[in-house]
C-alpha positions, 0 to 999 in steps of 0.5 A, spaced: 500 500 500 502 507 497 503 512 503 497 516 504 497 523 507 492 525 512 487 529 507 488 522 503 484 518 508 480 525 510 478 523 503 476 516 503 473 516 510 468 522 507 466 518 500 466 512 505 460 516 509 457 519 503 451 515 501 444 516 503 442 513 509 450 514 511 455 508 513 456 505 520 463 505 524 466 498 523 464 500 514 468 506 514 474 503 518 473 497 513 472 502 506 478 506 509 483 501 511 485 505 518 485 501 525 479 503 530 484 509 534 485 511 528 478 512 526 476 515 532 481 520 531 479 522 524 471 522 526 473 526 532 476 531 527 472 531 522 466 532 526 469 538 530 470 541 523 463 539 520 465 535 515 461 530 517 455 528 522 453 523 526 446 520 527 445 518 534 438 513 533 441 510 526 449 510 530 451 513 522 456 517 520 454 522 514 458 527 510 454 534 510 454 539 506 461 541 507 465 535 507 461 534 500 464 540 498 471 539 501 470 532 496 468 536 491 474 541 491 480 535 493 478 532 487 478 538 482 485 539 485 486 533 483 485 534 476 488 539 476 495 536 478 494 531 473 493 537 468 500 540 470 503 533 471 503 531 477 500 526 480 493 526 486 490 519 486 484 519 490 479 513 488 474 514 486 468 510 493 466 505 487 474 503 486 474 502 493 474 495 496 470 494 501 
């Protein structure tokens, strides 16, 4: 597995959490490949920021609205890495493994 940076898996963990009905702890550590402590800290940080929220009754986390446009704006500069050279590599969440 390639190094990931902390916006990298900040990334993964938001696509992993962005459907509907939202995705359980144990699915997005799965979709995420980080450990349970890991996890926690990025759900912690994640919340702080309002980049994502949880649902209590369902225990769900979902992306808002702002970590959708965090989403958003991670994958533009991605493309625009890619335009001038570099390389960003994000997965998409469908080239994901579960």
């Amino acid at each position: 597995m390639k190094y990931r940076c902390r916006t990298d898996i900040i990334g993964i963990i938001l696509s992993a959490a962005n459907g509907i009905n939202g995705e359980s702890r144990s699915h997005i550590m799965y979709k995420s490949l980080v450990n349970y402590n890991q996890l926690k800290d990025y759900l912690i940080f994640l919340q702080q920021q309002e980049l994502i929220e949880y649902d209590r009754s369902a225990r769900t986390y979902r992306t808002t609205l702002k970590g959708r446009d965090f989403l958003e704006l991670q994958r533009d500069m991605g493309e625009m890495a890619h335009l001038y050279g570099g390389s960003y590599d994000l997965p998409h969440p469908s080239q994901q493994q579960a």
